[in-house]
N, C-alpha and C positions, 0 to 999 in steps of 0.2 A: 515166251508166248509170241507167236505170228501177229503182227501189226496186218489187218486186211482193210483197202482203199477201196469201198463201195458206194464211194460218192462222186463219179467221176462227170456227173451235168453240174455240178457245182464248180469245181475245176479240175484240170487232169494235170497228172505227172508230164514232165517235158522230156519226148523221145531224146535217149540217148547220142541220136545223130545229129538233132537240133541241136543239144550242148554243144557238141562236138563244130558245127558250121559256125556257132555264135561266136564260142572263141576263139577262132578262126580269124572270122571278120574284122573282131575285136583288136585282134593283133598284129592282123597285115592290113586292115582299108577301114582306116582312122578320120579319112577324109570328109570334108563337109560336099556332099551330092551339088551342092550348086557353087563351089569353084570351079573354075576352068583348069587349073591345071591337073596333073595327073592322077594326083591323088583325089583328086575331085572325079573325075571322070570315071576313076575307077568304081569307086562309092557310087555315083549316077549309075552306073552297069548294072550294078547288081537289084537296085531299086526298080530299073527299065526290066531286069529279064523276069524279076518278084512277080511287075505288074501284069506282065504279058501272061506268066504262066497263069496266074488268079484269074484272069479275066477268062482265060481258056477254060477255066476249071468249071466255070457256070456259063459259057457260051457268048462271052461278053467281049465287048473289043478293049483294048487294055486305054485307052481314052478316057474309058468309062470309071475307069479303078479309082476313090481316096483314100489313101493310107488314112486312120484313124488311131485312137489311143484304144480302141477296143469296140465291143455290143455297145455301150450304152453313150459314147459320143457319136456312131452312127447313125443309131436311133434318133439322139437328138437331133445332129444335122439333119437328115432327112426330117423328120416333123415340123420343127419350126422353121428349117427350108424352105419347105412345100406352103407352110402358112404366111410366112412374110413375102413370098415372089408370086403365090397365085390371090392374095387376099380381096383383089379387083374381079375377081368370079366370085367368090362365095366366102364363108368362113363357117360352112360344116364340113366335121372330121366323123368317121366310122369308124371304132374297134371295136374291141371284144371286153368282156368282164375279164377275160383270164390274161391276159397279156401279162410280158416281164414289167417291173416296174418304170423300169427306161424309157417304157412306150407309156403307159397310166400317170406314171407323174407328170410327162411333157404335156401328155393333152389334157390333165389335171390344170396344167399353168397356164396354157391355151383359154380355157374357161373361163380363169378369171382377169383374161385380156379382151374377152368379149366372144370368144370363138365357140359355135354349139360343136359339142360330141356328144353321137350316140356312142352308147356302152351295148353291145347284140351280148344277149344269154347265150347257153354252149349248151347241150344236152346231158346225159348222165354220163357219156363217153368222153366229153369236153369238147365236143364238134360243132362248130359252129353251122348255121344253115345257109344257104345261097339262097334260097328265096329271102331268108330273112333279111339277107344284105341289099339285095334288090329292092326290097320294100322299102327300106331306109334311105336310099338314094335319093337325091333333093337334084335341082336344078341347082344348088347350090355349094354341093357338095366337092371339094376341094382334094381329098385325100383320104384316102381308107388303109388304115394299117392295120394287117392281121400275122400273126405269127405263123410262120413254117410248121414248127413240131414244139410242142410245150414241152416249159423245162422241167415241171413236176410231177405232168403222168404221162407224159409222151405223146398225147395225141397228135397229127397228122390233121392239119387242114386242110380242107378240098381247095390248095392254090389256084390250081390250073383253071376252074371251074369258076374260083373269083375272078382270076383274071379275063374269063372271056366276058363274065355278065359285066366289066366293066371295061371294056372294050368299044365299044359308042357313048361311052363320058368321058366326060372333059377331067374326071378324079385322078389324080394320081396313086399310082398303087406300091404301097412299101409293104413288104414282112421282114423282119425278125430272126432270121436264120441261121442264128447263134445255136443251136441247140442244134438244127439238121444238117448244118454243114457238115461232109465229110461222110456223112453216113447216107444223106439220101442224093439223089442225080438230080442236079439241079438244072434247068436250063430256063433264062430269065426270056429268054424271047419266047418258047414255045408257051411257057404258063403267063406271058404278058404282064413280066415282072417291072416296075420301073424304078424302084429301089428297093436294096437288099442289104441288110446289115450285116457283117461276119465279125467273129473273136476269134483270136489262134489260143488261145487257152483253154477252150474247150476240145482243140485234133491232139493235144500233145506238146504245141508251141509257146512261146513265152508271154507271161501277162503285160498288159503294157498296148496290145497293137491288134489293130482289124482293120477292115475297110466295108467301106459302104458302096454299092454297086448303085450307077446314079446313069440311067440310062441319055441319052445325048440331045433328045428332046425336052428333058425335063432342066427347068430352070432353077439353081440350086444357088445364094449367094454362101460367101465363105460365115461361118461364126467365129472365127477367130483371123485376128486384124495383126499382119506383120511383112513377112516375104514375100514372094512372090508361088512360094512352094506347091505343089500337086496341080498344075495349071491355074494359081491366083485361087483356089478353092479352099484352103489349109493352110493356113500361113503357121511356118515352123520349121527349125532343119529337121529333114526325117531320121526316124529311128534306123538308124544300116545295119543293123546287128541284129535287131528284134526283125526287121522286114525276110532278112535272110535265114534265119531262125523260121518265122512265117512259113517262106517258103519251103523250106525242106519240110516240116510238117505237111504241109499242103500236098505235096508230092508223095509222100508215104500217107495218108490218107486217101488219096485219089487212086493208087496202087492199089491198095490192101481192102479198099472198101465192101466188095462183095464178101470176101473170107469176113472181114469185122461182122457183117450183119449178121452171117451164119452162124460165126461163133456165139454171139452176144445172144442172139436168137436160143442157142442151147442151152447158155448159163442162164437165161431166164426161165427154161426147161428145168433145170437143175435143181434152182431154188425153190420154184413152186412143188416138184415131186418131192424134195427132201423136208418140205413142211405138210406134204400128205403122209409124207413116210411114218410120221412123229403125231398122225392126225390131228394136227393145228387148225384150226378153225378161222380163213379169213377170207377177204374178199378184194379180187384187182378194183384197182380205179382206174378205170378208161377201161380199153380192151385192149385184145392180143391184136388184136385187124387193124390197118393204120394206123401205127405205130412207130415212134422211134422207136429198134431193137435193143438201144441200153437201158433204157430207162423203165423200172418195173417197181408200182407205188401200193404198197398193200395194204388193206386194212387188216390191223387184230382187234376184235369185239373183245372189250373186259381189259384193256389195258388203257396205259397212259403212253402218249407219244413223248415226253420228256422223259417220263422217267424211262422207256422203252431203250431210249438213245443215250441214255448216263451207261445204263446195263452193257448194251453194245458195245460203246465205249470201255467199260471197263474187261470186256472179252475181247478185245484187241480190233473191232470191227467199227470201220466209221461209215456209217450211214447221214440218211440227214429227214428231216421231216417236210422239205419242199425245196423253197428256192432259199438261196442263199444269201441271197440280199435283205434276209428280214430274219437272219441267225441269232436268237436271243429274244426274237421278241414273242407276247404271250398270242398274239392275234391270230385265230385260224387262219391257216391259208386261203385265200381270197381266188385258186382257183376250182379249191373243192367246196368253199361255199358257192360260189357261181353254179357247180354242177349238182349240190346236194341240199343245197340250202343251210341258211345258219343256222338249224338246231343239230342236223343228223350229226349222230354220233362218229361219225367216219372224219370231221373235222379234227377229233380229238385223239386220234388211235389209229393214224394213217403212213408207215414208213416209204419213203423212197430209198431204192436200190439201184444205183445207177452203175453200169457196168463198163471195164474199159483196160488200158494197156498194164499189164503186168498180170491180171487177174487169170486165174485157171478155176478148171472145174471143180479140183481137189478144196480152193480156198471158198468156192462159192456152197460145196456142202457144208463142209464147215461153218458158213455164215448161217444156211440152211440150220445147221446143228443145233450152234449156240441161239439163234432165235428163237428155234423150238421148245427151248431148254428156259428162255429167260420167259415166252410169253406162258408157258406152263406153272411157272413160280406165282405169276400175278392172277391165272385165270383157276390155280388147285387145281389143273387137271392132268 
């Protein structure tokens, strides 16, 4: 039986060329990046051309770059960054109900340090509204973090659109761009980004490393106390194996990224015609229109989403029922309650299919297949 990876916003496989640069690294430039001598400098090279290219990749000056351990120490830097250096203007934050939890816990912990955040609803798409963010805006409002592209039904937030309504305040503006790096064009100046979080284990690259895009006006102290490492912002020797790893993902998604959207774009073509083909009964959450193109979350009416995903499971196909960071637990997801409310039944009977490196169209009917085949058993039809 074919094992098929339909979970790839959860985590992806690491490009074959990654392996190949890691062990590389590994094995000729051992050095710690902040000796001087040669071995050091070598190791500093490669961290230096990492940074420069990242920076390039969203339009940023490589200044701007901090290595992190991934999304969700990002996230934290930038939150409680922004709250402990601007907390002399104000101490409200703005997000969303739907955010990853990286972002909901930190401004969860913010709350009970005395900090208000608003929580903005999302519509039936998961889209949040810019009037509604405007309205929310306080004279004392310190920072607004909204997500890029959601990691459970892919919506697309109006970035650009936030970034301009808050472009005469004094708020700092972060997103979450773990889920649309690599797939969407990102440019932090034109959409008036001033932190941006990124993970390489979502392009293909090794878990363990990301960085946080921290624009040069914004005041960021370090949360972690030691070296002097990433310009005093990150104290730690840095990862050289995983950064170079990093990059070569980063570079083969920056390449490949139009063919990616088109292909992905078809395998979602794929799987929705091969579950008409079998006249299965469901329904998207979010839409096809601003959209991440890997990411496609469907409802089956008349099933159970656990037992959905044992089934799958046991026909060689891993799927997943949302985000990752909450794998085993009984709690609906918290971004389609946000968009459907806590009773609809769409909390309970809602797969994601997240598409990505290795995958073809052959293995995506076949997903197609056997789902039609397992939601058929549970619905008699």
């Amino acid at each position: 039986m074919e094992h098929i990876y339909v979970d790839h916003a959860a985590t992806s496989p690491m490009h074959p060329k990654v392996i190949e640069k890691m062990v590389s690294i590994m094995n000729e430039d051992f050095g710690n990046p902040s000796s001087i001598h040669s071995f050091g400098r070598s190791a500093r090279q490669i961290i230096d051309v990492a940074r420069a290219a990242m920076a390039d990749s969203i339009g940023a000056h490589p200044n701007d770059i901090i290595f992190t351990s991934g999304g969700t120490e990002a996230d934290n830097h930038a939150i409680f960054g922004v709250a402990e250096s601007y907390k002399t203007k104000g101490n409200h934050i703005i997000t969303t109900q739907i955010e990853h939890h990286a972002v909901l816990h930190a401004c969860e912990q913010l709350e009970k340090q005395g900090y208000e955040v608003t929580y903005l609803p999302v519509d039936k798409n998961g889209r949040v509204s810019v009037p509604d963010i405007k309205a929310a805006l306080r004279d004392d409002t310190i920072l607004v973090t909204i997500m890029y592209g959601n990691n459970e039904v892919g919506t697309l937030q109006p970035i650009s659109e936030i970034g301009q309504a808050l472009a005469n305040h004094q708020a700092i503006f972060h997103t979450d761009a773990v889920q649309a790096y690599g797939l969407v064009k990102i440019d932090v100046k034109d959409a008036g980004i001033d932190l941006l979080s990124v993970s390489a284990h979502k392009i293909n690259g090794p878990k363990g490393i990301g960085y946080l895009y921290v624009d040069k006006d914004v005041k960021l102290p370090s949360r972690l106390y030691g070296g002097q490492q990433e310009r005093k912002r990150r104290a730690g020797t840095e990862n050289v194996a995983a950064i170079a790893g990093f990059l070569e993902a980063v570079n083969i998604a920056q390449k490949e990224m139009d063919n990616k959207k088109e292909f992905f774009n078809q395998l979602r073509s794929v799987l929705m015609e091969t579950l008409d083909d079998y006249k299965i009964n469901y329904s998207q959450n979010g839409s096809l229109d601003e959209t991440l193109p890997h990411v496609l979350n469907l409802s089956f009416p008349g099933t159970n989403v656990e037992a959905m995903l044992v089934n799958l499971d046991l026909a060689g196909i891993a799927a997943s029922s949302g985000s990752a960071c909450t794998a085993g637990s009984i709690d609906p997801s918290h971004v389609l309650v946000a968009m459907y409310g806590k009773d609809d039944e769409r909390l309970l009977n809602s797969i994601r299919f997240s598409f990505g490196l290795n995958n073809t169209v052959e293995q995506i009917k076949q997903v197609g297949k056997e789902t039609s085949k397992i939601v058929q058993r549970f619905t008699n039809k």
